[in-house]
The first five atom37 places (N, CA, C, CB, O) and aatype in JSON, in Angstrom:
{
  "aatype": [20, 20, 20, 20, 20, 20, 20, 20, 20, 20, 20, 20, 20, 20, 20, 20, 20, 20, 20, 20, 20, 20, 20, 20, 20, 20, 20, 20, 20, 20, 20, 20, 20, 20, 20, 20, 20, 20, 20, 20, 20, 20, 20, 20, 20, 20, 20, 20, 20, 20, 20, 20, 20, 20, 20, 20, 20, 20, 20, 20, 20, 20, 20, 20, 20, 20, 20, 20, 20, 20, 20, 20, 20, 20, 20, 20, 20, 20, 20, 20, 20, 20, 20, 20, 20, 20, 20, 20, 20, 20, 20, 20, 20, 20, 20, 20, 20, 20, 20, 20, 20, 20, 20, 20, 20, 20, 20, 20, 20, 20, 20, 20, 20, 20, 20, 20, 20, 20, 20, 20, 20, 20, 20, 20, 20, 20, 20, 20],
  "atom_mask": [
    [1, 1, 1, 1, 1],
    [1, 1, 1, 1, 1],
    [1, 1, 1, 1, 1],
    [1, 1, 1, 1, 1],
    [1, 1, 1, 1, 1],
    [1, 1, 1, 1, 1],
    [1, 1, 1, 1, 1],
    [1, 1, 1, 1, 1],
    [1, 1, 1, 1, 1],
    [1, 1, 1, 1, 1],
    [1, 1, 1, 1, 1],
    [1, 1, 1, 1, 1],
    [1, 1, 1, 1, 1],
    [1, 1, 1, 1, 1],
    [1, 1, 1, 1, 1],
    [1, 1, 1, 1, 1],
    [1, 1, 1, 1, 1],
    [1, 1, 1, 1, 1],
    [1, 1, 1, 1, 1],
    [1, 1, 1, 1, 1],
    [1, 1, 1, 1, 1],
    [1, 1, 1, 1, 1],
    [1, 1, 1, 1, 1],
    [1, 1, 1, 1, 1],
    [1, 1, 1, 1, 1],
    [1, 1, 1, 1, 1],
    [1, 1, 1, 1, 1],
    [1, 1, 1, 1, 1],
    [1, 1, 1, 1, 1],
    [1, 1, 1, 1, 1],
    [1, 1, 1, 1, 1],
    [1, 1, 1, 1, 1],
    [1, 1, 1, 1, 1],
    [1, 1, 1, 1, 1],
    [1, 1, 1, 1, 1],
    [1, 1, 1, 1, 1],
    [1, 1, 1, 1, 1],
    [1, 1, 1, 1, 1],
    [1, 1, 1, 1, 1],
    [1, 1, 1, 1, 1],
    [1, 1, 1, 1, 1],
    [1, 1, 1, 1, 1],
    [1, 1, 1, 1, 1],
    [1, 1, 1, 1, 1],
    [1, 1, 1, 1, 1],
    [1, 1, 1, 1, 1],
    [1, 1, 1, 1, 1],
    [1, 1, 1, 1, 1],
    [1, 1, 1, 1, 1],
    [1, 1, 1, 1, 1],
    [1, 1, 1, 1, 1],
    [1, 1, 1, 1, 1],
    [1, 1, 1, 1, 1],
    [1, 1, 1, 1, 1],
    [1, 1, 1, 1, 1],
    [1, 1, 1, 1, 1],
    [1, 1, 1, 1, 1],
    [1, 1, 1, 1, 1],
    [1, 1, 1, 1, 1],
    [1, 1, 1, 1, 1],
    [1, 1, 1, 1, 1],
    [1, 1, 1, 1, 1],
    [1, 1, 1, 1, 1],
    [1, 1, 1, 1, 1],
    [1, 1, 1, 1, 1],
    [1, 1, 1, 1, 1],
    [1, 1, 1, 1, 1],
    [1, 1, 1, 1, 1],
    [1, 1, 1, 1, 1],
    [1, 1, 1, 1, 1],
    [1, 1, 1, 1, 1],
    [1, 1, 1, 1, 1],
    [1, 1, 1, 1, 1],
    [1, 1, 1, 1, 1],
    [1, 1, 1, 1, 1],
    [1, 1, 1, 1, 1],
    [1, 1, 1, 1, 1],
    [1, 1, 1, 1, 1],
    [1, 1, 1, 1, 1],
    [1, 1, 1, 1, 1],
    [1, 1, 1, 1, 1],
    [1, 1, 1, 1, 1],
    [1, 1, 1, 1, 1],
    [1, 1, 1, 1, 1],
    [1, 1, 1, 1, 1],
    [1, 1, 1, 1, 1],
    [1, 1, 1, 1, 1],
    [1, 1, 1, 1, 1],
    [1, 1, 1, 1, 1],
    [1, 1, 1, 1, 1],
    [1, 1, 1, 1, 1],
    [1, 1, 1, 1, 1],
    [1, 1, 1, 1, 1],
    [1, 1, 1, 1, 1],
    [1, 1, 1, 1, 1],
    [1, 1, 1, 1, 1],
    [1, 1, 1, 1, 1],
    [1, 1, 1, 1, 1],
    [1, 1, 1, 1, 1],
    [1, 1, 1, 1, 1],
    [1, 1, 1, 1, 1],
    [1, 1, 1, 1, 1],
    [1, 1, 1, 1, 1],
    [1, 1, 1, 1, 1],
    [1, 1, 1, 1, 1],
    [1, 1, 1, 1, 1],
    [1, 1, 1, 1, 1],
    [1, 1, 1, 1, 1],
    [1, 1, 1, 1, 1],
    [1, 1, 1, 1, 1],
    [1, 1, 1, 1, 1],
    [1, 1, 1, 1, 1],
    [1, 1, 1, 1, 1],
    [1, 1, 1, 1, 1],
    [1, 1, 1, 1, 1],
    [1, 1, 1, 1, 1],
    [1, 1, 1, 1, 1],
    [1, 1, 1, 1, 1],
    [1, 1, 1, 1, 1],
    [1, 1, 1, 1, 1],
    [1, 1, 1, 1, 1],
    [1, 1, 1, 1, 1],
    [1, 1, 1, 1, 1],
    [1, 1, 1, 1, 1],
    [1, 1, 1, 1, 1],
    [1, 1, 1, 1, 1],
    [1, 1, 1, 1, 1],
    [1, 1, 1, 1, 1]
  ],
  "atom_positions": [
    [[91.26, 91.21, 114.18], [90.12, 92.06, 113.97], [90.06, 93.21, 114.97], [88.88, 91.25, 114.04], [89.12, 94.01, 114.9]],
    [[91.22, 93.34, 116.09], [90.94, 94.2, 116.64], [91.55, 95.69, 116.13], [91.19, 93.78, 117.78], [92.59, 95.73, 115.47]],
    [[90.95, 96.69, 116.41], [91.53, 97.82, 115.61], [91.98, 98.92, 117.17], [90.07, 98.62, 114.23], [91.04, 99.57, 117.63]],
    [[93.04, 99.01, 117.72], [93.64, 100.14, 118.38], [93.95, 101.3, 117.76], [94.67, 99.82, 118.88], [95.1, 101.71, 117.64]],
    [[92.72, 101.99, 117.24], [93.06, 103.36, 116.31], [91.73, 104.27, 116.99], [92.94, 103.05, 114.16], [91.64, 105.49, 117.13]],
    [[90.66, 103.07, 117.38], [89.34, 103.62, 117.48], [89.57, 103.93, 119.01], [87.98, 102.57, 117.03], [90.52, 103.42, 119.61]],
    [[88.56, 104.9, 119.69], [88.62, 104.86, 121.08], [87.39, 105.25, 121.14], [89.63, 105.62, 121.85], [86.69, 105.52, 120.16]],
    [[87.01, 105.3, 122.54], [86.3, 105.41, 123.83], [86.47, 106.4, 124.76], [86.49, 104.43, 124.48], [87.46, 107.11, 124.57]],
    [[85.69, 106.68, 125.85], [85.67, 107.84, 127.31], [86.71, 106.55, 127.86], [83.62, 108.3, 128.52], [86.23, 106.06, 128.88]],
    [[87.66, 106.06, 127.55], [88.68, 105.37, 128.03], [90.23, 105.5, 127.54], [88.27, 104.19, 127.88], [91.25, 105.5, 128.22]],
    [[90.1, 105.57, 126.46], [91.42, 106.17, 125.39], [90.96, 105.15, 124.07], [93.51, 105.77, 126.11], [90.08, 105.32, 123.22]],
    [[91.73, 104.28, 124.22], [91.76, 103.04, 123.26], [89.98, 102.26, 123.24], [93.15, 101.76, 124.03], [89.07, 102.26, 124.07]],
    [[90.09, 101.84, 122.24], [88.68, 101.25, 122.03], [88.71, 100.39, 123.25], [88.39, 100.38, 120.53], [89.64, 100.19, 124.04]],
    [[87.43, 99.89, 123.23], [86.79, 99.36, 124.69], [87.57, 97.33, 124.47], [84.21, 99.57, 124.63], [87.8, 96.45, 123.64]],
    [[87.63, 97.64, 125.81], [88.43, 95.83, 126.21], [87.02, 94.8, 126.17], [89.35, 95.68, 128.43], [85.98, 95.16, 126.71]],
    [[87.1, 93.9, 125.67], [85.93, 92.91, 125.59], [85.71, 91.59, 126.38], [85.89, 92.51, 124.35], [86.26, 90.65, 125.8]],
    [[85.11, 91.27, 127.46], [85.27, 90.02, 127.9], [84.19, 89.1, 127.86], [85.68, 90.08, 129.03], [83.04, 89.28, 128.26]],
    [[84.73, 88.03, 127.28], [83.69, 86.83, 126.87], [83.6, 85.8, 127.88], [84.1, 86.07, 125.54], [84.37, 84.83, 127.78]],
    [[82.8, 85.85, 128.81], [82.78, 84.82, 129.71], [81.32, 83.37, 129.51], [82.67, 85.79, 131.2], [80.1, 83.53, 129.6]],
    [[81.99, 82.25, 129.26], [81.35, 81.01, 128.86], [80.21, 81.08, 129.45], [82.01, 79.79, 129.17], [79.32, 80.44, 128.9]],
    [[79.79, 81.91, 130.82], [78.87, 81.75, 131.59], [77.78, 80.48, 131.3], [78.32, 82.99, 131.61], [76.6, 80.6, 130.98]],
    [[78.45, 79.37, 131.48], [78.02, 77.95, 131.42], [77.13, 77.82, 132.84], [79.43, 76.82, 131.33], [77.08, 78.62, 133.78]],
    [[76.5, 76.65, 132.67], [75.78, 76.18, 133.74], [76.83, 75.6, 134.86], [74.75, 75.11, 133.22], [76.53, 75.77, 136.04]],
    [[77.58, 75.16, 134.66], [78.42, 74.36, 136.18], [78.75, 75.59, 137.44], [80.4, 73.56, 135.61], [78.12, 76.61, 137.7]],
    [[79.59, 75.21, 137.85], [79.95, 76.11, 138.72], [81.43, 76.43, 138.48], [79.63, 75.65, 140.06], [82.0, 76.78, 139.51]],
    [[82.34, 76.39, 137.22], [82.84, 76.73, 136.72], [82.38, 78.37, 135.8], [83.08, 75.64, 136.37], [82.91, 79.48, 135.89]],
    [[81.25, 77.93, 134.98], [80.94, 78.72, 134.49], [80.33, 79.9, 135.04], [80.51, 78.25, 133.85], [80.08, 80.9, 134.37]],
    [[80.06, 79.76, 136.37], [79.43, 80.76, 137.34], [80.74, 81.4, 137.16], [78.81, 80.32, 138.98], [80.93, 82.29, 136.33]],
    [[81.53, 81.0, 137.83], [83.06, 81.68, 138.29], [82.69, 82.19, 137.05], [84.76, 80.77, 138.62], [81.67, 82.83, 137.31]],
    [[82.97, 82.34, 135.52], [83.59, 82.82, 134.79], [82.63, 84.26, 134.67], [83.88, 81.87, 133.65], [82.97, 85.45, 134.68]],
    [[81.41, 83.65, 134.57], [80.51, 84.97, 134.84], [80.78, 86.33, 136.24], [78.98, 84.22, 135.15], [80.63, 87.56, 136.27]],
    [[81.1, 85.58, 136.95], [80.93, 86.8, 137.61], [82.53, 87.44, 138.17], [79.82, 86.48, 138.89], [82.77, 88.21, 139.09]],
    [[83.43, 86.77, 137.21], [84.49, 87.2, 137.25], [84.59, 88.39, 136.11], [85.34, 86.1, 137.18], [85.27, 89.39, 136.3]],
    [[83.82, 88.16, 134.86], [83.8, 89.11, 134.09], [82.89, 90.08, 134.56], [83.6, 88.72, 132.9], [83.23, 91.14, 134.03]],
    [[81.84, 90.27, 135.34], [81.38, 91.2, 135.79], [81.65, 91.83, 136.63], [80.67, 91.09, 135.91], [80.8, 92.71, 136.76]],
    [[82.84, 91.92, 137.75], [83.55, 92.26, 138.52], [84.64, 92.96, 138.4], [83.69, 91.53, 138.95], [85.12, 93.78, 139.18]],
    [[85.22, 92.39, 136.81], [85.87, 93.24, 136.05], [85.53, 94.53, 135.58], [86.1, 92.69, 135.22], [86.18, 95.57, 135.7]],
    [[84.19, 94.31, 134.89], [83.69, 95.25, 134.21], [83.13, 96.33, 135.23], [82.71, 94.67, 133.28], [82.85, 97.4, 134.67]],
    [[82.86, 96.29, 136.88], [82.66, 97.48, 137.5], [83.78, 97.75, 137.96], [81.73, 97.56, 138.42], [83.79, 98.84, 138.54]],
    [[85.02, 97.07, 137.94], [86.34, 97.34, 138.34], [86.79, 98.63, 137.77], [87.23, 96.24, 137.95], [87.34, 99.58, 138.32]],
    [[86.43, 98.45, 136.51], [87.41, 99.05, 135.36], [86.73, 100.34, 135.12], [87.56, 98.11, 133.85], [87.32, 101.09, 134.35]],
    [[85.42, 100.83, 135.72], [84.89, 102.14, 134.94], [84.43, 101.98, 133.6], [85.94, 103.19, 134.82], [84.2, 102.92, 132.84]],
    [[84.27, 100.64, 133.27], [83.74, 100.8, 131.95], [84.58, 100.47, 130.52], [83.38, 102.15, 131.95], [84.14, 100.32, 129.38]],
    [[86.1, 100.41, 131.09], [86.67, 100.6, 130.08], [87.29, 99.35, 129.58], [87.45, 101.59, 130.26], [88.02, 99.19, 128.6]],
    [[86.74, 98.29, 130.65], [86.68, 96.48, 130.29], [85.01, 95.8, 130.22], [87.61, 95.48, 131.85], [84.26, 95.68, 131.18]],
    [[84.8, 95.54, 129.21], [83.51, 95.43, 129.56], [82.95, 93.91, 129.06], [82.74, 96.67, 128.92], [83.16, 93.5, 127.92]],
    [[82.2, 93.14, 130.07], [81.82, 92.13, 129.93], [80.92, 92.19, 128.62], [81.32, 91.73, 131.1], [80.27, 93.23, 128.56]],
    [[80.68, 91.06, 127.24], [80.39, 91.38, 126.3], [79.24, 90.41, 125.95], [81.44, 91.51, 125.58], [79.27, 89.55, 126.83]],
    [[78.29, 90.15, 125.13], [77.25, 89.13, 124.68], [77.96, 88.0, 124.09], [76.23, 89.7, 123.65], [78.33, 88.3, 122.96]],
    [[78.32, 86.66, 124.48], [78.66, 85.88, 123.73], [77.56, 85.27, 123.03], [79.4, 85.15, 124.31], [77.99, 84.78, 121.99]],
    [[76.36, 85.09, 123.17], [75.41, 84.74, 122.57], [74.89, 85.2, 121.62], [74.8, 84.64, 123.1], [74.24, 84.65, 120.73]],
    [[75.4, 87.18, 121.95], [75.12, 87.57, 120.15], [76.43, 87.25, 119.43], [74.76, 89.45, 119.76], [76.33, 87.5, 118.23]],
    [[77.36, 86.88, 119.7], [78.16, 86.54, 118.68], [78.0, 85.07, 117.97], [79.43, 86.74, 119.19], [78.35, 84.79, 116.82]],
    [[77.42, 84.19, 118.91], [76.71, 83.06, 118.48], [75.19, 82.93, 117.65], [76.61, 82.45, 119.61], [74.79, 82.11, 116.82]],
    [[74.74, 83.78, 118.09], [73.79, 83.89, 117.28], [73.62, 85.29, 115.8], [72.77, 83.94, 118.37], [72.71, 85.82, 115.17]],
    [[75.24, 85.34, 115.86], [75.83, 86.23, 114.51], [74.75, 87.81, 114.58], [75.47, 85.05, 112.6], [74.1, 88.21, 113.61]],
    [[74.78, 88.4, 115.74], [73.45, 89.54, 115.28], [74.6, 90.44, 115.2], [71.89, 90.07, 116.53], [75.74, 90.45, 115.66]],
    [[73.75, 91.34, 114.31], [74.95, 92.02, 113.71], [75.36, 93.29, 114.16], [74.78, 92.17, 112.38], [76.08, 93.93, 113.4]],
    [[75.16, 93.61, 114.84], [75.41, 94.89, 116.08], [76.32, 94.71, 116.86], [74.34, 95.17, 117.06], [77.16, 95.53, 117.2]],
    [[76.13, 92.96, 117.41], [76.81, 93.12, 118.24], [78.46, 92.13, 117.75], [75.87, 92.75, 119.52], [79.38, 91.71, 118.46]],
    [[78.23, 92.09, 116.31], [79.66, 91.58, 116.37], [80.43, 92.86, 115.63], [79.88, 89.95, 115.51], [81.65, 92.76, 115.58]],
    [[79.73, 94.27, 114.94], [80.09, 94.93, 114.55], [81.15, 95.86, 115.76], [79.04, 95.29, 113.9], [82.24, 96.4, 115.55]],
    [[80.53, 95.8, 116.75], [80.57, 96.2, 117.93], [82.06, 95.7, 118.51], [79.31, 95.69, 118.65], [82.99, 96.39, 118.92]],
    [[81.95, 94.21, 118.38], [83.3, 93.44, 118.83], [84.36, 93.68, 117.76], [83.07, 91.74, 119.01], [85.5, 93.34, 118.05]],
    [[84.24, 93.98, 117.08], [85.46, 94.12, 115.62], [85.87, 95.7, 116.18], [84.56, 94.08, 113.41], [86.89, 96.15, 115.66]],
    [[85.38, 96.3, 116.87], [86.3, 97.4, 117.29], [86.92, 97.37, 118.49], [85.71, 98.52, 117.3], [87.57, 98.37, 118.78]],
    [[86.88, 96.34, 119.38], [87.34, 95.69, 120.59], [89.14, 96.28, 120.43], [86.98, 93.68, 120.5], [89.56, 96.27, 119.27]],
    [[89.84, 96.6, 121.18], [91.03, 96.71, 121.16], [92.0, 95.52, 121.46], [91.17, 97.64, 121.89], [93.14, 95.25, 121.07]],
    [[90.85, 94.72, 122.55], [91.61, 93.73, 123.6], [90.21, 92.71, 123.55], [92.14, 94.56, 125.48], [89.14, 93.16, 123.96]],
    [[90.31, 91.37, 123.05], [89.16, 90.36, 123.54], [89.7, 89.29, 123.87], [88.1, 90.0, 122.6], [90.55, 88.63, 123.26]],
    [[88.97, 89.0, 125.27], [89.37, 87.97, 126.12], [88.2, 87.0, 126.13], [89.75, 88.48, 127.53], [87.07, 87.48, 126.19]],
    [[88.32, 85.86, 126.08], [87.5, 84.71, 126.15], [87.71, 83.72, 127.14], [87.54, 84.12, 125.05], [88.51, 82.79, 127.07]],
    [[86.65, 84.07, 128.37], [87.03, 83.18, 130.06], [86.25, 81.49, 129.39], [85.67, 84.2, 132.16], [85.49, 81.4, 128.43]],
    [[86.57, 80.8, 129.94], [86.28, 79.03, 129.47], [86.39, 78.39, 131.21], [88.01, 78.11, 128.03], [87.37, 78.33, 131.95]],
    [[85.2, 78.05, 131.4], [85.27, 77.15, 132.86], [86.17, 75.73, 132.54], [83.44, 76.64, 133.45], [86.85, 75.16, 133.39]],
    [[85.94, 75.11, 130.54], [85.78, 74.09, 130.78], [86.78, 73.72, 129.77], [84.48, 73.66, 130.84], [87.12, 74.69, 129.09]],
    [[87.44, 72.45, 129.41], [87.95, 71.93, 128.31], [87.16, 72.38, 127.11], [88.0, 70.53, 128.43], [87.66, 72.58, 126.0]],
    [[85.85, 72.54, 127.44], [84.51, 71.87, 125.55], [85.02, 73.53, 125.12], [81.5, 71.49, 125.81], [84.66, 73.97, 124.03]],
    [[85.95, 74.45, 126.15], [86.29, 75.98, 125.13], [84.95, 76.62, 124.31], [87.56, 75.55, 123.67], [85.09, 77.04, 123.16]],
    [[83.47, 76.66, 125.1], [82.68, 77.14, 124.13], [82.9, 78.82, 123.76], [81.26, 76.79, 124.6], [82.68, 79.32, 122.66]],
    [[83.29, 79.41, 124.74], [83.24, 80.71, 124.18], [84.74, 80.84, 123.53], [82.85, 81.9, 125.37], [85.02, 82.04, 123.58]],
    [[85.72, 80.19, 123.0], [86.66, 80.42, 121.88], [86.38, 79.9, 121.24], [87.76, 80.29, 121.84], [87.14, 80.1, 120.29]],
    [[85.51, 79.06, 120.93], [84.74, 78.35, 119.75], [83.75, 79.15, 119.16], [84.03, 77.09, 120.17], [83.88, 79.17, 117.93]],
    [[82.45, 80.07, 119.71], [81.94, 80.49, 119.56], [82.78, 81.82, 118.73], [81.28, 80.34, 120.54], [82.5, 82.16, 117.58]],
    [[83.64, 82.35, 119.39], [84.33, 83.43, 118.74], [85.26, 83.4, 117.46], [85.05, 83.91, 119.66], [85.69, 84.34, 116.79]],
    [[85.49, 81.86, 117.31], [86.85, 81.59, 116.49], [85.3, 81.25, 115.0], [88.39, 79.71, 117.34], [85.42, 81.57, 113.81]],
    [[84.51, 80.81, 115.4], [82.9, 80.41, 114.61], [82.79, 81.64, 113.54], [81.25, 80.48, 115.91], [82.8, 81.6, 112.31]],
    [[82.67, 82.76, 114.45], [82.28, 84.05, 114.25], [83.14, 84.81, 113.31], [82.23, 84.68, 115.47], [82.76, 85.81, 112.71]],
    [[84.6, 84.15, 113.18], [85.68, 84.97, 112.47], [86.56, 85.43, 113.21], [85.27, 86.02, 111.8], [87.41, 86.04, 112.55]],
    [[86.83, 85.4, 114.69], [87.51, 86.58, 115.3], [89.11, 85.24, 115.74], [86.24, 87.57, 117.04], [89.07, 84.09, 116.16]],
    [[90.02, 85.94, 115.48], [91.14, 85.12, 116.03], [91.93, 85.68, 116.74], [91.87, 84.56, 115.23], [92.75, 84.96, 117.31]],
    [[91.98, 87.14, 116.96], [92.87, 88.18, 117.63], [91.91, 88.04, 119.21], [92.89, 90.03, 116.65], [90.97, 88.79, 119.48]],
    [[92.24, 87.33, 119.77], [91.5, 87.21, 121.3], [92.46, 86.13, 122.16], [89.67, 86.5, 121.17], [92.87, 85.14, 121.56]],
    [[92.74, 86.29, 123.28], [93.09, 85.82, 124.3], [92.13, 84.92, 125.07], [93.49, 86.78, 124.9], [90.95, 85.26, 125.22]],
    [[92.6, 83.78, 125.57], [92.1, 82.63, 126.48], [92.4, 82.17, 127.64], [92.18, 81.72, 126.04], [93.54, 81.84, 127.99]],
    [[91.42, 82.12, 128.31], [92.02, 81.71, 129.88], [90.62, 80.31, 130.11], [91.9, 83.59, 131.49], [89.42, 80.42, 129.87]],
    [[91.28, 79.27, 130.55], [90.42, 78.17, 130.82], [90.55, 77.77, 132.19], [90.68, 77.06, 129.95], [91.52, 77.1, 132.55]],
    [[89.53, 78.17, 133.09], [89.76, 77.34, 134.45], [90.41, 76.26, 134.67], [88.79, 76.97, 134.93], [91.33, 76.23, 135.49]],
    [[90.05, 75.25, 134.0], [90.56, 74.02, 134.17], [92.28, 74.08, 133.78], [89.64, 73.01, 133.22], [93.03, 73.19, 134.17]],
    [[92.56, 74.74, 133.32], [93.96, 74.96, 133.49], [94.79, 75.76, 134.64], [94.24, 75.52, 132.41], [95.98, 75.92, 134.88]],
    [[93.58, 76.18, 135.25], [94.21, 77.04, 136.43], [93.92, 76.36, 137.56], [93.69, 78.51, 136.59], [94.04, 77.08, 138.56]],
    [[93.54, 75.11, 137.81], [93.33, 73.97, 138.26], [92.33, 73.75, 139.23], [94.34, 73.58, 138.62], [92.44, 73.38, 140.4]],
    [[90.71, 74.24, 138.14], [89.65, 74.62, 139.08], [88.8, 73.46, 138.33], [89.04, 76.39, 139.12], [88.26, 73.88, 137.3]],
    [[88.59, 72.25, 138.59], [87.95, 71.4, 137.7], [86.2, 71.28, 138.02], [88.76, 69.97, 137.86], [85.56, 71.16, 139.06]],
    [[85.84, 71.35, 136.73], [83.98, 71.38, 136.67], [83.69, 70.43, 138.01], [83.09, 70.45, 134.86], [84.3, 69.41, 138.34]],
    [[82.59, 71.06, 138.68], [81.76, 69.91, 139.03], [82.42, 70.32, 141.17], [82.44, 67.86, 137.83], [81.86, 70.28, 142.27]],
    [[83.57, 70.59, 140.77], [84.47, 70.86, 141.91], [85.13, 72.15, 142.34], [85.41, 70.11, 141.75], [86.18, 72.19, 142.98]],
    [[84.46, 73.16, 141.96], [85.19, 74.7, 142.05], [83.94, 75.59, 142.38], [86.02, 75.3, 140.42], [83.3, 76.11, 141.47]],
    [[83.71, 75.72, 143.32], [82.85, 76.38, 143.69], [82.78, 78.14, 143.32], [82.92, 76.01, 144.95], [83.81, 78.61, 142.84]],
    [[82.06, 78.71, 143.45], [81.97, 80.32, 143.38], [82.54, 81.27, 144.34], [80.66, 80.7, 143.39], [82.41, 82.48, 144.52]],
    [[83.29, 80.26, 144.98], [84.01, 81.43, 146.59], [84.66, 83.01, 145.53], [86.29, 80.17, 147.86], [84.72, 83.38, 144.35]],
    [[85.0, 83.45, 146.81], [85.8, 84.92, 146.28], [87.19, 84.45, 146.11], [85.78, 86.35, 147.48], [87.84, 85.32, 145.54]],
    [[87.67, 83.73, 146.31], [88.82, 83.24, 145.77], [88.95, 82.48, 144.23], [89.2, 82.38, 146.77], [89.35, 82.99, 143.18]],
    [[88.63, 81.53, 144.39], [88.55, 81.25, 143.0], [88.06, 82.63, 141.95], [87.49, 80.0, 142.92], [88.68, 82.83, 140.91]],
    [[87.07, 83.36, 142.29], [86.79, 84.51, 141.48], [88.0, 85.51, 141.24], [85.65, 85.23, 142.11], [88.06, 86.2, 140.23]],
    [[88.73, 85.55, 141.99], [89.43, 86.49, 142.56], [90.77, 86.11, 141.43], [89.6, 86.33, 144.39], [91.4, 86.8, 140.64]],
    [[90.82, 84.51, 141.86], [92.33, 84.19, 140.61], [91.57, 84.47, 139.44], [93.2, 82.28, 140.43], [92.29, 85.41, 139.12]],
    [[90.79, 84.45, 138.62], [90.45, 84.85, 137.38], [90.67, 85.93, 137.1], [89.43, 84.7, 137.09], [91.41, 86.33, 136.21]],
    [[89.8, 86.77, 138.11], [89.78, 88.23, 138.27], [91.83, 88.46, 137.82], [89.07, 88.76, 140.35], [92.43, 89.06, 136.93]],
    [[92.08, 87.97, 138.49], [93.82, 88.31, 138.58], [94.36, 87.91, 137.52], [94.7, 87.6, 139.72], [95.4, 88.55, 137.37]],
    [[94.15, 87.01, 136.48], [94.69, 86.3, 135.53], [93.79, 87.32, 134.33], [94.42, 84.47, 135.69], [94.51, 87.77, 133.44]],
    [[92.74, 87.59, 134.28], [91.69, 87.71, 133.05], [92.35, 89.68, 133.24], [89.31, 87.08, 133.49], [92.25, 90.27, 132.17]],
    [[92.73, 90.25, 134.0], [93.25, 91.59, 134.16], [94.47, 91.87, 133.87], [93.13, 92.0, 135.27], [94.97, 93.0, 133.92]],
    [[95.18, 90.56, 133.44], [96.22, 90.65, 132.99], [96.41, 90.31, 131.89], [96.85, 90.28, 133.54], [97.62, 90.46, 131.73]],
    [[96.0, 89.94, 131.04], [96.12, 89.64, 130.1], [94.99, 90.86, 128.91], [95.92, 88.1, 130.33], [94.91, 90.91, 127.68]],
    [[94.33, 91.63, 129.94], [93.61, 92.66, 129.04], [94.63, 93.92, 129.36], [91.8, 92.96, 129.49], [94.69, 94.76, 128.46]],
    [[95.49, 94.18, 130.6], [96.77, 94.99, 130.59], [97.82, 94.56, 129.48], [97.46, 94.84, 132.01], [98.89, 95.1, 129.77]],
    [[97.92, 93.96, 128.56], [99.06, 93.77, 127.75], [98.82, 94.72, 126.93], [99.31, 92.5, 127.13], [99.6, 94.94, 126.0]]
  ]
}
């Protein structure tokens, strides 16, 4: 669903990041790794509503169907925000799950490090 034809004050349509922003402290990380991104970048990665895509409003998934690049951060195994997105229709999106990067719920605190490997992993995979 993503279309690289459309653009932005960036070139290519705008990069999308879906962060689970769950309650643990996993999901912190994921939040404020996507927002760190998104002042990183000038705008031209931008942290996105997963909740309007869960709650199907239609702006804002019209919005995501012109995404060039969508990334979906996951603190946890339960994958809610690729669930939420895969729910929605969208299958052209990329995944990164903490717990595979071996930050387990309950035990991964919000340091600048742990933020920092996301940050490093979730920027690479919107550079492809």
């Amino acid at each position: 669903m993503a279309n690289e034809n459309l653009t932005c004050s960036c070139g290519p349509a705008p990069k999308l990041i879906f962060p689970c922003s769950g309650a643990a402290d996993v999901g912190e990380i994921t939040d404020r790794a996507a927002r760190r991104i998104t002042k990183a970048s000038g705008g031209c990665n931008k942290m996105f509503c997963l909740a309007g895509i869960g709650g199907r409003v239609d702006d804002i998934l019209s919005q995501a169907r012109l995404a060039s690049t969508m990334v979906a951060i996951d603190g946890c195994s339960a994958d809610c925000a690729k669930k939420i997105l895969e729910l929605a229709g969208f299958t052209n999106f990329k995944h990164i799950r903490l717990s595979d990067m071996g930050m387990e719920k309950g035990k991964a605190p919000a340091t600048y490090e742990n933020i920092t490997a996301v940050v490093k992993t979730a920027e690479a995979l919107l550079s492809q």
